[in-house]
C-alpha positions as CSV (number, residue, x, y, z in Angstrom):
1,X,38.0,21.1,-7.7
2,X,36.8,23.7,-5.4
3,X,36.4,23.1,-2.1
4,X,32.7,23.8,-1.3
5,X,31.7,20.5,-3.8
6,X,34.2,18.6,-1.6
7,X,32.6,19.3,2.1
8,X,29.4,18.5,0.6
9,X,30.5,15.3,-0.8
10,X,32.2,15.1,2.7
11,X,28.6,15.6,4.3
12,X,26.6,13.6,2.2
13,X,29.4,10.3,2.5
14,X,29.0,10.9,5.8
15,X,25.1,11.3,6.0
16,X,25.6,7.5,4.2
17,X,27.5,6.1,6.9
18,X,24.9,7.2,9.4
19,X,22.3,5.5,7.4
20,X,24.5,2.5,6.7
21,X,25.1,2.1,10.5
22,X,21.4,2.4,11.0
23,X,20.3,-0.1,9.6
24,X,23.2,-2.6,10.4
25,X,22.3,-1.8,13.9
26,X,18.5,-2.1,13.2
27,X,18.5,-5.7,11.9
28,X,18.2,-7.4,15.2
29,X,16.3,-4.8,17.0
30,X,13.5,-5.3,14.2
31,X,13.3,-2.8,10.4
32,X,10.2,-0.7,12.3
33,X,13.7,1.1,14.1
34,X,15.1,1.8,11.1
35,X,15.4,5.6,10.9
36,X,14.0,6.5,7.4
37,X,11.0,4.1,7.7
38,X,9.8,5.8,11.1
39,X,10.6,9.1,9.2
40,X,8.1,8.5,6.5
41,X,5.6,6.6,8.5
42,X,5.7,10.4,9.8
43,X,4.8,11.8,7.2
44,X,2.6,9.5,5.9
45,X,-0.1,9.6,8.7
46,X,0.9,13.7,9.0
47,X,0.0,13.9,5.5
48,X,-3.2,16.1,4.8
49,X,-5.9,13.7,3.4
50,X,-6.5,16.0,0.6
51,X,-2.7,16.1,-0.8
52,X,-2.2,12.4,0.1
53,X,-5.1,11.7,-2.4
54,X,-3.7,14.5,-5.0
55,X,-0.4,11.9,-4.8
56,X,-2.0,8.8,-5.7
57,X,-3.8,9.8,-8.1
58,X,-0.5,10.8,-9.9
59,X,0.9,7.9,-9.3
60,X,-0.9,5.6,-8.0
61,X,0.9,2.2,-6.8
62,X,4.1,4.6,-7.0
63,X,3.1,6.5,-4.1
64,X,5.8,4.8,-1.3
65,X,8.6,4.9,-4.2
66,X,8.0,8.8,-4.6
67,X,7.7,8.9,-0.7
68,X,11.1,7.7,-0.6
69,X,13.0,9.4,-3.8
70,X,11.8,13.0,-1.9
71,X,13.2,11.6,1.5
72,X,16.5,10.7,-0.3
73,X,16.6,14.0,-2.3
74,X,15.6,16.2,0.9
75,X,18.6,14.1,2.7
76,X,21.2,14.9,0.5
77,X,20.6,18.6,0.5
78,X,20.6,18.8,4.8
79,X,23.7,16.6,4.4
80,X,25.3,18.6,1.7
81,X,24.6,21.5,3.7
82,X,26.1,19.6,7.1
83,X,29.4,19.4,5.0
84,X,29.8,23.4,3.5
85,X,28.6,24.6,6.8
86,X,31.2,22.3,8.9
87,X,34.3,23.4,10.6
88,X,37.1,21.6,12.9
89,X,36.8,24.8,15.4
90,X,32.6,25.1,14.6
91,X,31.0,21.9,14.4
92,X,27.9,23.4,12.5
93,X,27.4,20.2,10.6
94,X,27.6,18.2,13.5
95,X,24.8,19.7,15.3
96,X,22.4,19.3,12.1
97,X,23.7,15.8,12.1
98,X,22.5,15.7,15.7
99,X,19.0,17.3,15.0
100,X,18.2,14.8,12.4
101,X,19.0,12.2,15.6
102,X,16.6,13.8,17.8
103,X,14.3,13.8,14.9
104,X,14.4,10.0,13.7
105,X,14.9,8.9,17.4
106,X,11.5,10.7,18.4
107,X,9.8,9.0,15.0
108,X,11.2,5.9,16.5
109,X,10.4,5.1,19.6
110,X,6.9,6.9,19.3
111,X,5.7,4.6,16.8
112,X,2.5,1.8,17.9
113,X,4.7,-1.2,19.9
114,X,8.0,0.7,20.1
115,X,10.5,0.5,22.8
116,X,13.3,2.8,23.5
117,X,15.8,0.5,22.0
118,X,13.6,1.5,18.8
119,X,16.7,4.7,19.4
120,X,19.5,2.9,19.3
121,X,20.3,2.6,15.5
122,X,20.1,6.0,14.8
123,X,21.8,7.4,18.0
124,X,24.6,5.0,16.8
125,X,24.8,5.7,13.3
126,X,24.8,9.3,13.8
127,X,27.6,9.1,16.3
128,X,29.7,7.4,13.5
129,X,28.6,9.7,10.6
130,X,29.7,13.1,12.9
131,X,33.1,10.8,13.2
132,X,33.6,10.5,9.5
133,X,32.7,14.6,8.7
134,X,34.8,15.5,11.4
135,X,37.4,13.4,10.0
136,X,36.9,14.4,6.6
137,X,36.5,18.1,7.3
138,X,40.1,17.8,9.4
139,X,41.5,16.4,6.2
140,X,40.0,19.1,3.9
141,X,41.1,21.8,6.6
142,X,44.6,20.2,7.2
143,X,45.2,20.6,3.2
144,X,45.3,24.5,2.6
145,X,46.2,23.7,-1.0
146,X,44.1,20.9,-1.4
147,X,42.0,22.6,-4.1
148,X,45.3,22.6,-6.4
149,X,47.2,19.8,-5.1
150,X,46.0,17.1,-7.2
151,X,47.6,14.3,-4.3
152,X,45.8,16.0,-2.3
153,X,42.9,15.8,-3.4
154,X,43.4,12.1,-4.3
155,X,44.4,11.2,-1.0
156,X,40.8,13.1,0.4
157,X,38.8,11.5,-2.6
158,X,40.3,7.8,-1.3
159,X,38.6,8.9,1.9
160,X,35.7,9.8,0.9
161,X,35.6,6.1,-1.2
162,X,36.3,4.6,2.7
163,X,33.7,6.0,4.2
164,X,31.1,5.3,1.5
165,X,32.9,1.8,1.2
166,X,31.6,1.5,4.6
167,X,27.9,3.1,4.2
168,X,27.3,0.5,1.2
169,X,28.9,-2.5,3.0
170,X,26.7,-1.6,6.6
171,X,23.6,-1.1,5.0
172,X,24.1,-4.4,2.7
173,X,24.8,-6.3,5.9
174,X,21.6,-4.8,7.9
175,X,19.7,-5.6,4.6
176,X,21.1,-9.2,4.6
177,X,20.5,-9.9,8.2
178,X,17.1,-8.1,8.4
179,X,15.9,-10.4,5.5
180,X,16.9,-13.8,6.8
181,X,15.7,-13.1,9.9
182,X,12.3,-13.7,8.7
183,X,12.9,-15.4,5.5
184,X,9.7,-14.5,4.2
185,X,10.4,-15.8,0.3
186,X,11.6,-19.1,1.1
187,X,8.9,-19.6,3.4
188,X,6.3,-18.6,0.6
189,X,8.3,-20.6,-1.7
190,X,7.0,-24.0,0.0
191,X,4.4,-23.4,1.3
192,X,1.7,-25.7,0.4
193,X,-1.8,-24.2,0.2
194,X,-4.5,-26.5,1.5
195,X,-7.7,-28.2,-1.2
196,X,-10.7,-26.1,-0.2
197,X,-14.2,-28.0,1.2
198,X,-16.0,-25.2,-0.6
199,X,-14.1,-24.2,-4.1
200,X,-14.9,-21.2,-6.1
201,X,-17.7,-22.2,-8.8
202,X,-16.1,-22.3,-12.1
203,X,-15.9,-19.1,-14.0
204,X,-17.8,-19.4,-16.9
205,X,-16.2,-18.2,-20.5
206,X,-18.7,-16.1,-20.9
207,X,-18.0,-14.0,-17.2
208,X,-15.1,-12.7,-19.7
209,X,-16.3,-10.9,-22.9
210,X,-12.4,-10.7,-24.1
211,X,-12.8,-7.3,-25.9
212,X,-9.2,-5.7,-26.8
213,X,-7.8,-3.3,-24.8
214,X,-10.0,-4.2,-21.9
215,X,-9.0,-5.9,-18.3
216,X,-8.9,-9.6,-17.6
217,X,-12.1,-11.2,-15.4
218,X,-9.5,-11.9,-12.9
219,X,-6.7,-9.4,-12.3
220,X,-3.1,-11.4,-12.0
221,X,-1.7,-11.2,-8.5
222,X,1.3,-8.9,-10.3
223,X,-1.2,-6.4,-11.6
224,X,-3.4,-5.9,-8.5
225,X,-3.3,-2.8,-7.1
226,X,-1.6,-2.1,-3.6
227,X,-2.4,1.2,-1.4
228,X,-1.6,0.9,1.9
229,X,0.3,2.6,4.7
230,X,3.3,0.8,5.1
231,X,6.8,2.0,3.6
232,X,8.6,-1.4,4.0
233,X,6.5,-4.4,3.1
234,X,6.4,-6.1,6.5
235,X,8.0,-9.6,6.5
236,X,6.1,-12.5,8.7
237,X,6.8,-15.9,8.6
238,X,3.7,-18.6,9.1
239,X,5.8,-20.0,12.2
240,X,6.2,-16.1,13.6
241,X,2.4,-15.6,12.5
242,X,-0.9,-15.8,15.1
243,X,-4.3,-14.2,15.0
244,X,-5.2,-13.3,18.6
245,X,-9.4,-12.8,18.9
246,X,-10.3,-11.0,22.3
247,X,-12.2,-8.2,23.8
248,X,-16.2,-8.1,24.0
249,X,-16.2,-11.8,23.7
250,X,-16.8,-14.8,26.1
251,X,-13.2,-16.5,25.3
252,X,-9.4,-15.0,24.1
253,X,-8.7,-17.3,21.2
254,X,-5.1,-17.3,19.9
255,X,-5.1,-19.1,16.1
256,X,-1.6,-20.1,14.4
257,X,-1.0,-21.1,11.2
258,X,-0.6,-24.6,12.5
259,X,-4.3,-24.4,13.8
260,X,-5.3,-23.0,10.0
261,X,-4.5,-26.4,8.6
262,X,-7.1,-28.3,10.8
263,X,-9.7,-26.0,9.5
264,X,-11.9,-26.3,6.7
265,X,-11.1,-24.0,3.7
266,X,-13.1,-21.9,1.4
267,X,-12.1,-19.9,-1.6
268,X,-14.2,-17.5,-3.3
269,X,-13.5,-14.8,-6.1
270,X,-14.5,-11.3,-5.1
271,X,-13.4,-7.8,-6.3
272,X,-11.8,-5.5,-3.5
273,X,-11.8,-1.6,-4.2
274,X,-9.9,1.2,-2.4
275,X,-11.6,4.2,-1.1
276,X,-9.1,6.2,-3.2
277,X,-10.1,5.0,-6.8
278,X,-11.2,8.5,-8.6
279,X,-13.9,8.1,-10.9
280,X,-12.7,5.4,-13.4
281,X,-10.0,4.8,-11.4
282,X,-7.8,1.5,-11.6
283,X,-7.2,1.0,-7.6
284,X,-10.1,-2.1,-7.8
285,X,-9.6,-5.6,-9.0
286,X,-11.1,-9.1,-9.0
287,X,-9.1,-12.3,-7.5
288,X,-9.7,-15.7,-6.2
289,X,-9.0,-15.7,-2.5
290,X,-8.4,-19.1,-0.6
291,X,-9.3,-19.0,3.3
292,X,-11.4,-19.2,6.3
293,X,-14.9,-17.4,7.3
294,X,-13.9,-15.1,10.0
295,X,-17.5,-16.0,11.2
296,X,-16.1,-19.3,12.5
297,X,-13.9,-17.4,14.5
298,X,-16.3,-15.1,15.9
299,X,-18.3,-17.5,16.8
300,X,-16.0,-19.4,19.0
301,X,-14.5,-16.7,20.7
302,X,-18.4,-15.8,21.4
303,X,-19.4,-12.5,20.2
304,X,-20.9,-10.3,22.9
305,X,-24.7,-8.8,22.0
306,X,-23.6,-5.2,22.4
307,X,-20.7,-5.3,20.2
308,X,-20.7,-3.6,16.6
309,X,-16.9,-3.6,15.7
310,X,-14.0,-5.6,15.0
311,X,-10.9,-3.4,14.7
312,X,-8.4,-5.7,13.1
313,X,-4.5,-4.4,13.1
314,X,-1.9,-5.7,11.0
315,X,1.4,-6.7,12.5
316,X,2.5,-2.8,11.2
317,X,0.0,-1.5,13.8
318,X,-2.5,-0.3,10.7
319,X,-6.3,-0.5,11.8
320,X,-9.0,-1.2,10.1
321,X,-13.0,-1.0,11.7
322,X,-15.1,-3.3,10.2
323,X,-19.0,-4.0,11.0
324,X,-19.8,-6.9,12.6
325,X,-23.1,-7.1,11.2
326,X,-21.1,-8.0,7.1
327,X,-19.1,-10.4,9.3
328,X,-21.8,-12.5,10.5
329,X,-24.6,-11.8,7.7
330,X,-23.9,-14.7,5.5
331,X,-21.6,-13.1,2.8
332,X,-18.1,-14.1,2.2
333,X,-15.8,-12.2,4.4
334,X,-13.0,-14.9,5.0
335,X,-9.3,-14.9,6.7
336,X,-7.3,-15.5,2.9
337,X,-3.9,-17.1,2.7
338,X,-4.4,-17.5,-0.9
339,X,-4.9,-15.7,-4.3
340,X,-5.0,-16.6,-7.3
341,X,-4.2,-20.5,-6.5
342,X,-1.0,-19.9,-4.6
343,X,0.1,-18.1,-1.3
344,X,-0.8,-14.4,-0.7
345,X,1.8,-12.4,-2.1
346,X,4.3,-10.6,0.5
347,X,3.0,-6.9,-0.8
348,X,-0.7,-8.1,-0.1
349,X,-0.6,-9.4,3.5
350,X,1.4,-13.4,3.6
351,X,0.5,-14.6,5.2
352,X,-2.6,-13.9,6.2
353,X,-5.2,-11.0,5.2
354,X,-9.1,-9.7,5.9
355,X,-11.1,-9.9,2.8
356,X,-14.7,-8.5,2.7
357,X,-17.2,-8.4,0.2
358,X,-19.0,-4.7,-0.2
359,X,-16.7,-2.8,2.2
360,X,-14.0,0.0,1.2
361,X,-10.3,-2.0,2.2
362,X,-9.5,1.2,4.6
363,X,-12.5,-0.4,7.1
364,X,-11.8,-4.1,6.0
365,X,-9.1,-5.1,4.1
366,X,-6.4,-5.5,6.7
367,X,-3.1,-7.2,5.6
368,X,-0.5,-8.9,7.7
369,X,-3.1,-9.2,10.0
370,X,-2.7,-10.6,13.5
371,X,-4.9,-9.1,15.9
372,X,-8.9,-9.4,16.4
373,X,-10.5,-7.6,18.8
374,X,-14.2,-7.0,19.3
375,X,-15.5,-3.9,20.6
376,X,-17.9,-0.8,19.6
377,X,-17.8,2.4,17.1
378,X,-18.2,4.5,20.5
379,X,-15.6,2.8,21.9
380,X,-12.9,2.4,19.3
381,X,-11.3,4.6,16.3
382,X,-8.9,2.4,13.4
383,X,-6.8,4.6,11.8
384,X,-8.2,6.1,8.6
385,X,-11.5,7.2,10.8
386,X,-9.3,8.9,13.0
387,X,-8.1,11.0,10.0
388,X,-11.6,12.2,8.7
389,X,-12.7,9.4,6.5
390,X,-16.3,7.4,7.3
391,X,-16.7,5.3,9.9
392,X,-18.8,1.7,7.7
393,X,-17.2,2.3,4.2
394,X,-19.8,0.3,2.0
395,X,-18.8,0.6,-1.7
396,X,-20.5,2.7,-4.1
397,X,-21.4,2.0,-7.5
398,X,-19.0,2.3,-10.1
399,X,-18.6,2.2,-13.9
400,X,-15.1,2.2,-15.6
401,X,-14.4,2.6,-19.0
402,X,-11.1,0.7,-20.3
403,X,-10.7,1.3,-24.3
404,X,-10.4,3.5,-25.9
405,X,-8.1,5.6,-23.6
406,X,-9.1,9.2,-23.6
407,X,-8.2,11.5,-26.0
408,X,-7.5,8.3,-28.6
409,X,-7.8,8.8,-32.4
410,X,-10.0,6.1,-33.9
411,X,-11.2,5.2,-37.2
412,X,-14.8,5.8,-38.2
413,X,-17.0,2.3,-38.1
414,X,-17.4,0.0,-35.5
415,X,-15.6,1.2,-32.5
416,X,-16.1,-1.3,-29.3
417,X,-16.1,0.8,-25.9
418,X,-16.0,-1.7,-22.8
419,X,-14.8,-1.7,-19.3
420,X,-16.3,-3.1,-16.2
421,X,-19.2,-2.0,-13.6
422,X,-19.0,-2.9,-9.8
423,X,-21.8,-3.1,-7.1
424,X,-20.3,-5.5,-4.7
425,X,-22.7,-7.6,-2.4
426,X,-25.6,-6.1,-4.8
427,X,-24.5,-6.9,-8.8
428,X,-24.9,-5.0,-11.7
429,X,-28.1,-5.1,-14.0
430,X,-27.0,-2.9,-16.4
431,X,-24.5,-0.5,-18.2
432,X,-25.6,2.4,-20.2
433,X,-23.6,4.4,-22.2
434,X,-24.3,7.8,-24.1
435,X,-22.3,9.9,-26.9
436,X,-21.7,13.2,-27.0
437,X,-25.1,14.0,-24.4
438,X,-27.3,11.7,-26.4
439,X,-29.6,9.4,-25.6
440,X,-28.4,6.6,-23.5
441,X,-27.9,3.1,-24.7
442,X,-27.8,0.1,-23.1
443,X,-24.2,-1.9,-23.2
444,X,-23.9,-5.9,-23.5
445,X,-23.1,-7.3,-20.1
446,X,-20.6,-10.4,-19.4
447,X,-22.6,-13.3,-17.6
448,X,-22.6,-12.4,-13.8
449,X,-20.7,-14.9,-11.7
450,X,-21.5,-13.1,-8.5
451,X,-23.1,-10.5,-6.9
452,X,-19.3,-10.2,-5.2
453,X,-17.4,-9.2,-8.2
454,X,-17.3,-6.7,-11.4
455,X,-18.9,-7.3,-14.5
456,X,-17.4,-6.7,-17.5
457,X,-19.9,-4.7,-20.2
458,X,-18.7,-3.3,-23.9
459,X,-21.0,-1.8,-26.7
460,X,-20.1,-1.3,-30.1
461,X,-20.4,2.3,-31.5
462,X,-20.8,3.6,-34.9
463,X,-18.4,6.4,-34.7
464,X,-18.6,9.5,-36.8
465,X,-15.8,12.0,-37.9
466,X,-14.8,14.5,-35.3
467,X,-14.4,14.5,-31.7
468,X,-16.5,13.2,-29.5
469,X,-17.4,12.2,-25.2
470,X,-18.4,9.2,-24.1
471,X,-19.9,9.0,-20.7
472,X,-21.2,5.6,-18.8
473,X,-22.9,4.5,-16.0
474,X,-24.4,1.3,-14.1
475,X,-27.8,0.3,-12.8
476,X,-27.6,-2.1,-10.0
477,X,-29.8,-5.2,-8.8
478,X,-31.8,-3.2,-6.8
479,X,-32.8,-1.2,-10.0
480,X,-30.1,2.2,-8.4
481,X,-28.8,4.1,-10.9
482,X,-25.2,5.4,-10.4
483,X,-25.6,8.7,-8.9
484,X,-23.9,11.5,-11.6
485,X,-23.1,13.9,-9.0
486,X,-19.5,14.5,-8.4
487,X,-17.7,13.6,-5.3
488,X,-14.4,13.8,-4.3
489,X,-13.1,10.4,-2.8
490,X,-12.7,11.7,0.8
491,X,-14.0,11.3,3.0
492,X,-16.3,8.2,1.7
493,X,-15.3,7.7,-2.1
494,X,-15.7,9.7,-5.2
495,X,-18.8,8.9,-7.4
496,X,-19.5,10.7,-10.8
497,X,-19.8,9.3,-14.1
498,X,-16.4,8.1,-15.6
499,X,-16.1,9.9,-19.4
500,X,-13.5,10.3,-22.0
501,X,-12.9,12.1,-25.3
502,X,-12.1,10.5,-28.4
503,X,-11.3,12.4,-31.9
504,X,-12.9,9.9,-34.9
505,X,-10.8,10.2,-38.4
């Protein structure tokens, strides 16, 4: 084997044990010090808005993983590189290893809540990954025949198995350690929601018209869509959990999950959207959420009169700016610890979350949420504002159509077309759909449960041979139509009719 393959394997093994350190080290200082997380939390609010949208719409939920697979690739090219480009007598490598410390310890400590000890884990790993190349590099250099010598080469290949030995065993330790020291899934696993005062009504059969191919009345927790910002899905116990309520109020008031369970519960089905759904789009779907009316809490902590804002933060330091005036008007904006008739899942907010009927999630939706404060628009900026998007979010009207899937071949006859329509805090009155720039045609609607969530609609279509497009669009209580012009979704979400083509045989 030549020896350029073998520094880079050298570099890379040793770009491991850095990482491996890392995160051992991390564990008790807390995962936001963990190196690659403050890295792509970098990037992530670095990213332009326009090519963060151009990624999830290619792959939506998928975004973080892609996040991570370039990290990994981009990684072990620098640290390839750090190996070919090291020597005993000119520690090249070395000093690239050291930039990438500089680099992950600035990501670090400069993160919302950090501390300089947010540095140590990467300082430390570093140090023993530019031991192990320098090792490995001596051995390489120390064996002028190494490249024909096959003991050699065995001897340096059973040192490069050490040293990733050790990478795999660190980072399986930090892993470990990190995990129980939350112990978020056993936590869950007992937790025992409480029997609301005011249940959901019942959904009626008839809320769900069943058509083939078409989405469920109430997404299951496993299919709901998740876009947030956070790389690592942050782990809270209830005991570790509080809600602090302060700022333009006349009281602080500090809520634990111990206080929840003296509290009279509510659940309520309502459909959340994010601001990134394209037209048609999938990021939307309807639950039952189990909880408590953040007006309660308002109203004891005693809401100052010139106050327009609650910024809530997560326990990640997200941000979220939310109107008081959709807090306190009446509708169903509650403090949810459960979905779906068992704790919030980890990945959308345990143990506690913001849901809010009619708003966008970026100004509303905040999970893992543990912080309140009450404030003004003038005053205060949450995080995707900052970035360019609008500063109240409402929701817009939206139709999507859910079978057929575009350019599907059908069979001429009876062809149903169906999907669901959304106009939350308002309802839908009607679905229209229209062929090939016809006349439009009104769709059969699902019974409305609520003004709060989708409805589903279908219509059955006499399809001719050839190809055809099928457009559709909503009309909602207020007698709006869906507005056909075409918008992106930034800065305050896309709108334009959802179509597709089909080819009839």
């Amino acid at each position: 084997m030549p020896r350029r393959p073998l520094r880079a394997l050298a570099g890379i093994v040793s770009a491991c044990a850095t990482l491996g350190v890392a995160e051992l080290v991390a564990a008790p200082i807390g995962a936001n010090s963990s190196p690659m997380l403050a890295l792509g939390s970098v990037i992530v609010n670095n990213t332009p808005d326009g090519f963060r949208e151009q990624i999830i719409k290619a792959f939506g939920t998928n975004d973080k993983t892609v996040l991570f697979v370039v990290m990994a690739a981009v990684a072990i090219a620098v640290a390839a590189i750090a190996g070919i480009v090291e020597r005993t007598n000119r520690p090249r490598g070395s000093a690239l290893f050291g930039v990438f410390a500089l680099l992950a310890a600035a990501a670090a400590v400069t993160r919302a809540g950090a501390t300089w000890a947010y540095a140590i884990p990467i300082v430390l790993g570093v140090i023993v990954g530019i031991v192990v190349l320098r090792w490995l590099t001596r051995a390489l250099e120390s064996e002028a025949s190494i490249a024909n010598d096959q003991g050699a080469r065995r001897e340096f290949l059973g040192m490069v198995v050490g040293a990733g030995v050790l990478a795999v065993v660190t980072t399986g330790i930090g892993r470990f350690f990190a995990s129980r020291a939350h112990n978020v899934d056993a936590n869950r696993a007992v937790q025992v929601l409480p029997t609301p005062t005011s249940p959901a009504p019942p959904i009626p059969p008839e809320a769900d018209l069943k058509v083939p191919g078409a989405v469920s009345y109430i997404t299951p927790n496993g299919d709901f869509y998740r876009i947030d910002t956070a790389l690592v899905v942050p782990q809270l116990s209830t005991d570790e959990w509080s809600l602090r309520i302060h700022g333009m109020v006349d009281r602080e008031v500090r809520i634990t999950f111990a206080d929840l369970a003296k509290r009279q519960a509510v659940e309520r089905v309502v459909t959340l959207t994010c601001v990134s759904n394209p037209i048609g789009g999938d990021l939307i779907g309807n639950a039952k959420w189990l909880g408590y009316p953040i007006k309660d809490f308002l109203d004891e902590a005693g809401v100052h009169p010139d106050a327009d804002m609650v910024m809530s933060k997560s326990t990640d330091n997200f941000t979220a700016g939310t109107p008081i005036e959709v807090l306190t008007d009446g509708r169903d904006a509650i403090l949810a610890i459960g979905m779906n008739g068992e704790p919030l899942p980890v990945e959308h907010g345990y143990p506690a979350r913001l849901v809010v009927p009619g708003l966008y999630g970026y100004v509303s939706a905040t999970k893992w949420v543990t912080d309140i404060e009450v404030t003004r628009f003038d005053k205060a900026t949450a995080y995707w504002t900052k970035r360019g998007w609008s500063e109240r979010g409402p929701i817009k009207t939206g139709t999507r159509i859910d079978t057929p899937v575009s350019s599907a071949q059908v069979s001429t006859g009876k062809v149903p077309i169906a999907g669901v329509a959304w106009a939350q805090h308002t309802g839908i009155k009607a679905v229209e759909v229209q062929i090939d720039n016809g006349n439009w045609v009104q769709a059969r609607l699902s019974q409305e449960y609520s003004t709060d969530t989708w409805r589903q609609w279908a219509y059955d279509w006499d399809a001719t041979p050839g190809p055809h497009l099928v457009r559709a669009r909503s009309t909602d209580n207020t007698g709006k139509v869906q507005t056909a012009d075409l918008a992106d979704v930034v800065p305050d979400g896309a709108t334009g009719y959802p179509e597709i083509s089909l080819r009839v045989s």
